[in-house]
Every structure is written in structure tokens, then in C-alpha cells.
C-alpha positions as CSV (number, residue, x, y, z in Angstrom):
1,X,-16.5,76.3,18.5
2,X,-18.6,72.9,18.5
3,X,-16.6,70.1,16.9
4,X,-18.4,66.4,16.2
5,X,-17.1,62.9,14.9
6,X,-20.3,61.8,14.5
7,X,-23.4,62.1,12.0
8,X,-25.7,61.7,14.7
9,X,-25.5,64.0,17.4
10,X,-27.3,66.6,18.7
11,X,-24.6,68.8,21.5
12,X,-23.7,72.0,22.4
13,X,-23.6,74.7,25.1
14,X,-26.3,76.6,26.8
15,X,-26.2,79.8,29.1
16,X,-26.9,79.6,32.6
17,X,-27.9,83.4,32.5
18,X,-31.1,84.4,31.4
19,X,-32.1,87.0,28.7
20,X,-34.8,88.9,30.1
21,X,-37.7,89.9,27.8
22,X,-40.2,92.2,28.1
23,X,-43.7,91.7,27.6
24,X,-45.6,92.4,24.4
25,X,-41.6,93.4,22.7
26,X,-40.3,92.4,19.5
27,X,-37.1,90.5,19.4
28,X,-34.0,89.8,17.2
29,X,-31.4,87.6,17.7
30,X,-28.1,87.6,15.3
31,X,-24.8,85.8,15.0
32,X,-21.9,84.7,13.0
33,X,-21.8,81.3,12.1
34,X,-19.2,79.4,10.3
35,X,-19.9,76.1,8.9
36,X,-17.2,73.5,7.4
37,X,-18.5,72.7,3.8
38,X,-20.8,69.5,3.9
39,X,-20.1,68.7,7.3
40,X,-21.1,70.5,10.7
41,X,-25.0,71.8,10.7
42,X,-25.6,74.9,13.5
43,X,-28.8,75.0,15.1
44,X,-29.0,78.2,17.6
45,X,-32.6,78.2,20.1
46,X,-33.8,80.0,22.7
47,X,-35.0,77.8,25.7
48,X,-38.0,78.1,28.1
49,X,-37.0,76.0,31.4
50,X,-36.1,72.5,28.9
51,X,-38.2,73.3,26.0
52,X,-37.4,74.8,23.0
53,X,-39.0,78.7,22.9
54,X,-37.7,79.3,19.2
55,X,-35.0,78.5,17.1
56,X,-33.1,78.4,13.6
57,X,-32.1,74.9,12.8
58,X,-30.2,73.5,9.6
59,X,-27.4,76.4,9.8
60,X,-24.8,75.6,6.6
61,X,-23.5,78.5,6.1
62,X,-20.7,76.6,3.4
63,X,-17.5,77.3,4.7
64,X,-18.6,81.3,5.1
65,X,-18.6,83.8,8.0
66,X,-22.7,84.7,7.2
67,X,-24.4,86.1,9.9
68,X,-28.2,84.7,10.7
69,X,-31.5,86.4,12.8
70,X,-34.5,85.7,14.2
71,X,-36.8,86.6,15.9
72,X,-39.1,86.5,19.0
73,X,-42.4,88.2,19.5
74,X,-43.5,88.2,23.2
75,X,-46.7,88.2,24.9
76,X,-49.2,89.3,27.9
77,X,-46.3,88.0,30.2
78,X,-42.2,88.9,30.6
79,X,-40.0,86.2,29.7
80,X,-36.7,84.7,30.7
81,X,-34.8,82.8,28.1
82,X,-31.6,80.8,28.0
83,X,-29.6,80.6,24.7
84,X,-28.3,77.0,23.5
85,X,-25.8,76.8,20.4
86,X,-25.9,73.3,19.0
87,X,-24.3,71.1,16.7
88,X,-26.1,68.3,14.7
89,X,-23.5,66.7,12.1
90,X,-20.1,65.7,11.8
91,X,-18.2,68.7,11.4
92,X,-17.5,71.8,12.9
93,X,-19.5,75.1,13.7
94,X,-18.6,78.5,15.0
95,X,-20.3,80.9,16.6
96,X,-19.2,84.4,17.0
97,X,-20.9,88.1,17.7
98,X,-24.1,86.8,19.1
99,X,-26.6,89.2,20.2
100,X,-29.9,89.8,21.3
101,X,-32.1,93.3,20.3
102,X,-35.3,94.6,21.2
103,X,-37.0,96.1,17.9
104,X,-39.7,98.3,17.1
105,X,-42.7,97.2,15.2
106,X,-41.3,98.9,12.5
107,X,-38.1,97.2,12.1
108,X,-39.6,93.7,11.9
109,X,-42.0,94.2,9.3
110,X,-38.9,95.9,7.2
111,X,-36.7,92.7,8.0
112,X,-39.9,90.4,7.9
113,X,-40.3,91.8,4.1
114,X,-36.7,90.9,3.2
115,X,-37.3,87.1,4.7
116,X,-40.2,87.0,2.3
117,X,-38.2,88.2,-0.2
118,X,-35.8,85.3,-0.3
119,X,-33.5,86.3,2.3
120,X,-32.8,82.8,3.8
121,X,-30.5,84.3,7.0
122,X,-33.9,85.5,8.4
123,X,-36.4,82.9,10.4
């Protein structure tokens, strides 16, 4: 849980363990996030060293459990990623059941195709 008095912030919590990824592998990352109504914006990133490999930013998921993915294609080289959970708004955000799969080609052009088809919990 990230609680903020303030409308200007940008917090949170990142791992000190790594998640290892493999080169040329697909990627998806899910989790639960609760989100007061009108207050408390989640913002969940995967970071290289101190800059920001990917992310989903602007998480409001209205005072719902909803659970959000995304995903990270790889390249030539393995990759070791740390996982930050933010918080940019007053408010509070939770996160819950966060996980990290590696996915066939297959799979992300099915879940790809349901983000094009209006699905905002996929980036």
C-alpha cells in the first residue's frame, strides 16, 4: 500500500532483486491494483540500472480490484530488471498478486488483439 497527502508526488518502492530476462523472450507483467476514487494514480515500471525500461502509468482503477499487464519484448542481449510500484497523487494505491511471465509469440499477439480492441488494462 502507497498512501500520499500530496498532489504532487512521485514515491514508491522498488526491488533490490532483479528479474532476469531472457534474450529475444516475450514478457507479461500483471497485478492487482486498487485505486481510491479520484485520488491515488498507480504507476508500475520496470527499471534498467535508474532508467525507466517500461512502464504503465496513470493506473485509476476507481475504487476496483482490476488487474493490469504489460509487456516487455527483449532483444539480442539478457536483461536484468528491477520492479518499482509508484504513486503520483494524493490518495492511496494497492498493489497485490504481481507477477512476471514469459509468453510465447502466440499469446502476445492474442492479448495484443484484445489491447487493440479497447481493452484498456493492456499496455
Amino acid at each position: 500500500m502507497l498512501t500520499s497527502d500530496s498532489s504532487n508526488i512521485d514515491f514508491g518502492y522498488r526491488t533490490k532483486k532483479t528479474i532476469d530476462m531472457s534474450a529475444n523472450s516475450n514478457y507479461m507483467i500483471t497485478a492487482d491494483v486498487f485505486t481510491e476514487q479520484n485520488a491515488g494514480i498507480g504507476h508500475i515500471a520496470l527499471y534498467d540500472g535508474s532508467k525507466v525500461f517500461s512502464e504503465l502509468k496513470n493506473i485509476n482503477s476507481h475504487s476496483s480490484w482490476t488487474t493490469y499487464h504489460f509487456f516487455v519484448k527483449t532483444a539480442e542481449d539478457a536483461i536484468k530488471l528491477n520492479l518499482g510500484l509508484n504513486i503520483t497523487n494524493k490518495g492511496t494505491v494497492l498493489f497485490d498478486n504481481i507477477a512476471c511471465y514469459q509468453i510465447n509469440d502466440e499469446t502476445l499477439s492474442s492479448l495484443l488483439t484484445q489491447q487493440e480492441d479497447g481493452d484498456d488494462r493492456f499496455s
